[in-house]
C-alpha positions in Angstrom: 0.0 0.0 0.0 1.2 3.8 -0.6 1.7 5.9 2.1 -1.3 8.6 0.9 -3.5 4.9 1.0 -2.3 4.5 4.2 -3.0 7.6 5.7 -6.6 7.5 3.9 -7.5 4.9 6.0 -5.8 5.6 9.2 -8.1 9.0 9.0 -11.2 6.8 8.5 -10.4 4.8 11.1 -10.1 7.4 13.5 -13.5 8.5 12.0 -15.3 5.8 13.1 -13.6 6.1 16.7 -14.9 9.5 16.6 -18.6 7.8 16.1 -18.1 5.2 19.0 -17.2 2.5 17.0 -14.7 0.3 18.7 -11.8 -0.3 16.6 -8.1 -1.6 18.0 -4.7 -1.5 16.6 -5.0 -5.1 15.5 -8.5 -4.2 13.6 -6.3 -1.1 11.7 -3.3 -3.6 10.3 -5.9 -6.7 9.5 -7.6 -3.8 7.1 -4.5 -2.8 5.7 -3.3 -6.2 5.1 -6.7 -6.7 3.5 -6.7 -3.7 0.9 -3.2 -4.5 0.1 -5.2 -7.5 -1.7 -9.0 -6.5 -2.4 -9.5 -4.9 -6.1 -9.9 -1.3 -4.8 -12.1 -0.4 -7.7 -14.6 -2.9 -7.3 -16.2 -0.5 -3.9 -18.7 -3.3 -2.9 -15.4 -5.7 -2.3 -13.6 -3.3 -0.7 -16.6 -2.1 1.5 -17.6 -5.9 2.8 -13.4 -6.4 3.4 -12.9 -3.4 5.5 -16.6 -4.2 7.5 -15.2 -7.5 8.1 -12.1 -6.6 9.6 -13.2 -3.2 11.3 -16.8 -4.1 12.7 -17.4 -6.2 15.0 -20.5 -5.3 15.9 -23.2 -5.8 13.6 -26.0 -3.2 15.2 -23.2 -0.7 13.8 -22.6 -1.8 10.1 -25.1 1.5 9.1 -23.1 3.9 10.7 -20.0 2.2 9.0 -21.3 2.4 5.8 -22.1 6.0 5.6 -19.2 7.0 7.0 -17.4 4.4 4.5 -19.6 6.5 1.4 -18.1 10.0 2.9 -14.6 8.6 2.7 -14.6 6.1 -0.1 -17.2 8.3 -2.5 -17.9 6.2 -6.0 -17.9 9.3 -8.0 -17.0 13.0 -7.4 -19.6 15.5 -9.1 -23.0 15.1 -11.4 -22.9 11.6 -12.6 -23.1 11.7 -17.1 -26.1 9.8 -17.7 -27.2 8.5 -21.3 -31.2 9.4 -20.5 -33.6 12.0 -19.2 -35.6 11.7 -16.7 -39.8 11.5 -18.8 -41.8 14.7 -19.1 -44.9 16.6 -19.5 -46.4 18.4 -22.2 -45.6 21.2 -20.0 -42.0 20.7 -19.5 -41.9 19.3 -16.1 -41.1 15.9 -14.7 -44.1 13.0 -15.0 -43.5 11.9 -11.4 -45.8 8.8 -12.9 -43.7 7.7 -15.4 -40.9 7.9 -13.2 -42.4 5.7 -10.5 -43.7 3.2 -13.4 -40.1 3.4 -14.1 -38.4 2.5 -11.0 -40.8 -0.4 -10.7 -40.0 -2.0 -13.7 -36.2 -1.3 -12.6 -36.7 -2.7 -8.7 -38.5 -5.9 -10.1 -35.4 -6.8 -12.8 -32.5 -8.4 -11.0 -29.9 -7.3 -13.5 -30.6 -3.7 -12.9 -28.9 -3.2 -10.0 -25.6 -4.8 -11.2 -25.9 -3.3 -15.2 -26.1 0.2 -13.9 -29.8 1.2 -14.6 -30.6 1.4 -11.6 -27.8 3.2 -10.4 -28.6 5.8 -13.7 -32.1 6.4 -12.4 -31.4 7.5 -9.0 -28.7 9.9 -10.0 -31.2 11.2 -12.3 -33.9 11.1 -9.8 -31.4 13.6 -7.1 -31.0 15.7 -10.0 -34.2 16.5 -11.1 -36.4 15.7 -8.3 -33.9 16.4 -5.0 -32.9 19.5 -6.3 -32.8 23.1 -5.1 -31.6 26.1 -5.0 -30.2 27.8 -1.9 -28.5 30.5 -0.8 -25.5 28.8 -1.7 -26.6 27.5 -4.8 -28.0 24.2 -6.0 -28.6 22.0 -3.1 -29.8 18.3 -3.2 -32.4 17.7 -0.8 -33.0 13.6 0.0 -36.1 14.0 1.8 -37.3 15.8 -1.4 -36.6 13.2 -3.6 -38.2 10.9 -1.5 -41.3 12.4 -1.3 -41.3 12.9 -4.9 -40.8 8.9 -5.5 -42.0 7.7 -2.2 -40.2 4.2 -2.5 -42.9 2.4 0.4 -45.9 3.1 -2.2 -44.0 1.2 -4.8 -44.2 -2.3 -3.2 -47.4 -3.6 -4.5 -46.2 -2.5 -8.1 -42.7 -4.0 -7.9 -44.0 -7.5 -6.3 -46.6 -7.3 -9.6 -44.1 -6.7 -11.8 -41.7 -9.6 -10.6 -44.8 -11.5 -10.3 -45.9 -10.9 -14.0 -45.2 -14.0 -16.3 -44.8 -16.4 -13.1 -47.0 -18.7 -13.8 -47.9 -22.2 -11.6 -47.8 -25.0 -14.1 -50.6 -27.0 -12.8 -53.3 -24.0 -12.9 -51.4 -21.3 -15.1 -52.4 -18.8 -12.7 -49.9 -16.1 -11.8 -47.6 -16.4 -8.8 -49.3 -15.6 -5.5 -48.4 -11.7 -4.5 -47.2 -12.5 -1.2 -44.3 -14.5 -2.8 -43.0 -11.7 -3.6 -43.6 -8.8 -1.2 -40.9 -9.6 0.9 -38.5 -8.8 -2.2 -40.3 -5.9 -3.2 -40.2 -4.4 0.5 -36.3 -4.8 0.8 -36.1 -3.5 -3.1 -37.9 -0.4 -1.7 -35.6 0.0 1.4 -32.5 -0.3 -1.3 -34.0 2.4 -3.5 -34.6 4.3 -0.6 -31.0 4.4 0.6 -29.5 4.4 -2.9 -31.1 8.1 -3.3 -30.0 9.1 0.2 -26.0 7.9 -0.3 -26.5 9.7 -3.9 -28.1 13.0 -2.3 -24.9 12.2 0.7 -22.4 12.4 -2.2 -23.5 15.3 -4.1 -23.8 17.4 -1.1 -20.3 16.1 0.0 -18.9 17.5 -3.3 -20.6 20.7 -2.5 -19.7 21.4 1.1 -17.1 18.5 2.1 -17.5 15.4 4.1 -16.8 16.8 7.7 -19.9 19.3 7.6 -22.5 16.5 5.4 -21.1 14.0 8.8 -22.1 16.4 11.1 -25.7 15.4 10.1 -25.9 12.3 7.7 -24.3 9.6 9.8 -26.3 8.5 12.3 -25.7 8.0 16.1 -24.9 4.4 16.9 -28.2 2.5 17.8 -27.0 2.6 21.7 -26.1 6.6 21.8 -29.8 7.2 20.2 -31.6 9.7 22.4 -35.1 7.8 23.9 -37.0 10.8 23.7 -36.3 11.8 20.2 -36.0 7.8 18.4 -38.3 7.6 15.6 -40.1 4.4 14.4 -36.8 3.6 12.7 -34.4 4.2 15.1 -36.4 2.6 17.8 -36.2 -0.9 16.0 -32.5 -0.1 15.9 -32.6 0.7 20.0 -34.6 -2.4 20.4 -31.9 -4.4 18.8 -29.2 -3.7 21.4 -31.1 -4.8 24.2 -30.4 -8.6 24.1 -27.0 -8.2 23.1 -26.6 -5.3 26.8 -28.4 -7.8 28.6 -26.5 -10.4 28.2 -22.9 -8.3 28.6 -24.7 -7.3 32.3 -25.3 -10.9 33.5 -21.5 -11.6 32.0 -20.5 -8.5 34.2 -22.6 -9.4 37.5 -20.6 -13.2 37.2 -17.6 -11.3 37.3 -18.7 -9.2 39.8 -20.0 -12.1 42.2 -16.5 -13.8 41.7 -14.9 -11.2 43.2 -17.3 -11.2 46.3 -17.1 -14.5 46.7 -16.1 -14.2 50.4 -18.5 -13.2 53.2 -17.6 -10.8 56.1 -15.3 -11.7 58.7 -17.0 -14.3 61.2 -15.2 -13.0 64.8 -16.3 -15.3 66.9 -14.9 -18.1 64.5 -11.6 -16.4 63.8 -11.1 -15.3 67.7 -11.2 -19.1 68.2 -8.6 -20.1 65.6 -6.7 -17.5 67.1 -6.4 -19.2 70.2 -3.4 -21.4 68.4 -1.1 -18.4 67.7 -1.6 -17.2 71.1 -4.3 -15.0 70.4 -2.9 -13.7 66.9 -5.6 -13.8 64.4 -2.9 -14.9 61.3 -6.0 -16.1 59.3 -9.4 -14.7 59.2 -12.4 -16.9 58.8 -15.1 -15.6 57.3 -18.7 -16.1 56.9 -20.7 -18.2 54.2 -22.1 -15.6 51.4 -25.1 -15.2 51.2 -26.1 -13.4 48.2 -29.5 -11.9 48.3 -31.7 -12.0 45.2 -34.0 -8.8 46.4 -37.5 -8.4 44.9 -38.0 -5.7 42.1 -40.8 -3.3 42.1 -40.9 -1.0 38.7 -43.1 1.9 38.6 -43.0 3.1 35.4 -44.4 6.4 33.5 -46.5 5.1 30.0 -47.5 8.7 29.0 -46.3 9.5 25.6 -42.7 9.7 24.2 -41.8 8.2 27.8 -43.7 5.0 27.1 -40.5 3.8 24.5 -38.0 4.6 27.3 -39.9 2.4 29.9 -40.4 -0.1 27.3 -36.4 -0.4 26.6 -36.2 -0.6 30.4 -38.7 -3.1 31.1 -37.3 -5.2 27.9 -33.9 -5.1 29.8 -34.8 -6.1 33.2 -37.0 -8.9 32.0 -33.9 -9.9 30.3 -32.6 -9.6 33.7 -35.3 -11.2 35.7 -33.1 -14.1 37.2 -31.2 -11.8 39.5 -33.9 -11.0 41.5 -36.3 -13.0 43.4 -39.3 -11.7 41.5 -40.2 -8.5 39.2 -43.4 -7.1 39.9 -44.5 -3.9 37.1 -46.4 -1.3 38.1 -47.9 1.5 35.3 -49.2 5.2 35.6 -50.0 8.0 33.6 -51.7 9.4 36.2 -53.1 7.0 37.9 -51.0 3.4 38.9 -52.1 0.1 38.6 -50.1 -2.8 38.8 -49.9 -4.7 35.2 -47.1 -7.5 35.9 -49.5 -10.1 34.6 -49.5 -8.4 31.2 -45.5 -8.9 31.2 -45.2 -12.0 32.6 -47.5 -13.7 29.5 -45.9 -11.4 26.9 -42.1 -11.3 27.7 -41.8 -12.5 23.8 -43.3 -9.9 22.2 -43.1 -6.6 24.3 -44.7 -4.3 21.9 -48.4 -6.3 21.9 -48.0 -6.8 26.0 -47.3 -3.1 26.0 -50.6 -2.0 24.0 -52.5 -4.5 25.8 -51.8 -2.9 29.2 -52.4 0.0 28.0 -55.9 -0.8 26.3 -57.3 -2.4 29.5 -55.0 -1.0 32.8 -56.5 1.4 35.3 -53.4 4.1 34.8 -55.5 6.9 33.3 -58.7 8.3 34.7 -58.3 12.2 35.7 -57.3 14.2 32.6 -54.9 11.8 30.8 -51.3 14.2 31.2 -48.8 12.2 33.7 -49.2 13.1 37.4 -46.7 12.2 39.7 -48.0 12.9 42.6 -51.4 11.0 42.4 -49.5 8.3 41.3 -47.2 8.7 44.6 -50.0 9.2 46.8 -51.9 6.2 45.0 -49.0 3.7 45.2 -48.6 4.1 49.1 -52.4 3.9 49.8 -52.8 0.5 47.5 -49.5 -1.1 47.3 -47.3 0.7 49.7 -47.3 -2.6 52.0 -45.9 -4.6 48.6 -42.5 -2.4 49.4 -40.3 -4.5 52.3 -36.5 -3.8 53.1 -35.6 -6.8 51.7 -37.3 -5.3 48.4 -35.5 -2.4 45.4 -37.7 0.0 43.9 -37.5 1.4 40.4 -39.5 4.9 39.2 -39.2 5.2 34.7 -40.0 8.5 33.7 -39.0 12.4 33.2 -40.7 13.8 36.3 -42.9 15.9 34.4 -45.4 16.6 36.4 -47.8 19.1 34.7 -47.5 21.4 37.5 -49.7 19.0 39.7 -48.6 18.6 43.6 -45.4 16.8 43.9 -46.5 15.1 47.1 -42.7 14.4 48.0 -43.8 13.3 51.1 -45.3 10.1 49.9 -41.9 9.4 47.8 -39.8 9.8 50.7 -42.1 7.2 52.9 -41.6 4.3 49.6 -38.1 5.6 49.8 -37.6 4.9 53.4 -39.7 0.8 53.0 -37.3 0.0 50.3 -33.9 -1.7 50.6 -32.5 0.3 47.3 -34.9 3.0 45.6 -33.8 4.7 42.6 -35.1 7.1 39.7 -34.3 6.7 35.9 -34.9 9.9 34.1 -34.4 9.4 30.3 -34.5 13.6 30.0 -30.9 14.9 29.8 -29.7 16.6 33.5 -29.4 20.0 32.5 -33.3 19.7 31.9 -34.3 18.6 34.9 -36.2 21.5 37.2 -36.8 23.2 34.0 -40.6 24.0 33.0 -43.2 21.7 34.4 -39.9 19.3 35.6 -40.5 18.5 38.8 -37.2 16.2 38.6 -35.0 18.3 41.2 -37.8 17.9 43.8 -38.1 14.4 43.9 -34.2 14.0 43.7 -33.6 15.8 47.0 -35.5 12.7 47.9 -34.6 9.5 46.1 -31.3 9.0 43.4 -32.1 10.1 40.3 -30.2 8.8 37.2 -29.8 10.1 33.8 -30.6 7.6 31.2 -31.2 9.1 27.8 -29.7 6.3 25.5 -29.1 2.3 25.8 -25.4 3.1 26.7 -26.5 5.1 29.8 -29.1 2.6 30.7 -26.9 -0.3 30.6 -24.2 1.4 32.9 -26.6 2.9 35.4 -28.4 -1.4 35.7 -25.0 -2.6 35.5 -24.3 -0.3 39.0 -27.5 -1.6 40.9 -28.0 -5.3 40.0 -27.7 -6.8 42.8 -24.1 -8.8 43.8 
């Protein structure tokens, strides 16, 4: 390899540090040694040759391979195409035609590797993701998009690969559903095709650093809660398995290490006796590690609700460390729903709508309120709370200006063994508007959890040893 080559990739690498990726000194040389043989102008073999050696994490292989487009572009500038994009009478773009277009295209497996495809979306950015801005022309992926709108193309694409299929007993055409699953991931791939294109143009215009600052995205486990749309809450969801079970490996380790109980004095004043009353060796009690029961009261209101979801999903996960798990919900009023999780553990997302269907956790004016759920908890369930017992409040303390009734959190404090408070808000926000978060953490630890990593470290700290 040249030295320039080199230094390329010693730049990306530190790129993808910069992101969070993980990547050692032994991960840098096995992807040198591996470009010093991959064809580097076939992009798809060197792309697969330098995830292979630099990611070993597979939740992160999106963030690699934007960052891998900014550093490795396939082209610099407007692409020369051979075609025009079909028009109107009038002049402009027949967004129809295009979209019968890029059917056709999806639904034909040699497009994609013939360069058709490839054709269309450049021509797609340039006529229908274009703009012009203070700057001059702009490219504009989210207006392309909506121009083509790739998920509305999946029941023409399966057609179209359907079309001519034919069962040889009947000589009917091949059953649709065949076929939607290939249509569906031919619509994601168009999709991203016309956001790398709309990456690399806009690269070209204003250089990779600035398009990073806002096309790569944040690792699934740095994702903010609060802000994680549909998309990037499948992506958080996919990290929870693979947290849960680095915490049990990190709670083995942990138990290891205290795998002596305290000094037994009465024992090791005995032994004593045979040094003359020197205690040389210290006996020490039998461990006896308690598995404490869980109690999880845990805000459902809103953009909260996917935060206590991720939490529940972990602790489940969990579950084996402690003695039992009991859930209770609120949005303003709480009701305990641990049946709903104890059936459903397999598919979170339906036990979580049907708590919410049929719970009692709503029945003033439907906007979370802490403090009736306080005062509620202590007059139903506050016996449920031993010392023996760990107590666990999900949410962002906002309270809609409703009475805090501290007093009632400090009693449940005061029952429990352990209490403590995840807040998935960020710290700085807490006591801010209707935040009644720096109350209630004069009374109980309050923990800042606004992404998987966060979450993991702040379990890791109070699982039980």
């Amino acid at each position: 390899m040249t030295a320039p080559l080199v230094a390329h990739l010693t730049d990306f690498v530190d790129e993808l540090r910069r992101r969070g990726i993980d990547v050692g000194p032994s991960n840098l040389i096995d992807a040198a040694s591996a470009m010093a043989v991959l064809d580097l102008l076939d992009r798809s073999q060197l792309r697969e040759g330098l995830a292979a050696t630099l990611v070993d994490d597979h939740t992160h292989r999106g963030v690699f391979d934007r960052v891998f487009d900014l550093w490795f572009p396939v082209a610099m500038g407007k692409r020369t195409v051979a075609t025009e994009l079909p028009r109107t009478e009038d002049g402009e773009i027949d967004v129809d035609a295009v979209r019968e277009m890029l059917a056709e295209l999806l639904a034909d497996d040699q497009a994609a590797t013939d360069g058709r495809l490839t054709e269309m979306v450049a021509m797609i950015v340039d006529g229908m993701g274009s703009y012009d801005s203070a700057r001059g022309q702009a490219f504009s992926a989210y207006q392309a998009l909506s121009a083509v709108s790739p998920q509305t193309l999946i029941a023409k694409i399966a057609a179209a690969m359907a079309a001519g299929d034919t069962d040889d007993e009947t000589g009917r055409a091949g059953t649709q559903p065949l076929y939607r699953a290939a249509a569906r991931a031919r619509s994601a791939d168009l999709r991203a095709a016309i956001e790398r294109e709309t990456q690399r143009r806009m690269a070209d215009r204003n250089g990779r650093d600035k398009v990073g600052e806002y096309a790569v995205p944040q690792l699934p486990e740095n994702m903010n809660f609060l802000s994680a749309g549909a998309r990037e809450q499948v992506e958080i969801r996919r990290t929870i398995e693979p947290l849960a079970r680095l915490l049990a490996a990190k709670l083995e380790i942990r138990r290891r290490r205290a795998h002596r109980g305290a000094v037994d004095v009465r024992k090791t004043l005995r032994a004593s006796m045979s040094t003359g009353g020197v205690p040389i060796e210290l006996t020490h009690r039998k461990p006896r590690p308690g598995r404490p029961e869980l109690i999880i009261v845990c805000d459902v209101s809103g953009s909260v609700a996917g935060f206590s979801q991720f939490t529940l999903r972990l602790v489940y996960a969990l579950r084996q460390q402690f003695s039992k798990v009991r859930v209770f919900a609120f949005v303003d009023t709480v009701d305990e729903v641990t049946d709903f999780f104890d059936r459903g553990t397999e598919d979170f997302g339906a036990a979580m709508h049907e708590m919410l269907a049929t719970a009692k956790i709503s029945t003033r004016d439907g906007h979370s309120d802490y403090g009736n759920m306080l005062r509620g908890f202590v007059a139903e369930y506050g016996d449920t709370l031993t010392h023996r017992g760990a107590l666990m409040i999900l949410g962002d303390a906002r309270n809609n200006f409703h009475d805090t009734r501290v007093a009632a959190l400090r009693q449940l404090v005061d029952q429990a063994r352990h209490a403590y408070w995840l807040n998935p808000e960020a710290q700085t926000l807490w006591g801010t508007g209707d935040s009644d978060a720096d109350v209630y953490a004069d009374a109980i630890e309050m923990f800042e959890c606004r992404n998987a990593t966060q979450l993991g470290r702040v379990i890791a700290d109070l699982l039980p040893v």
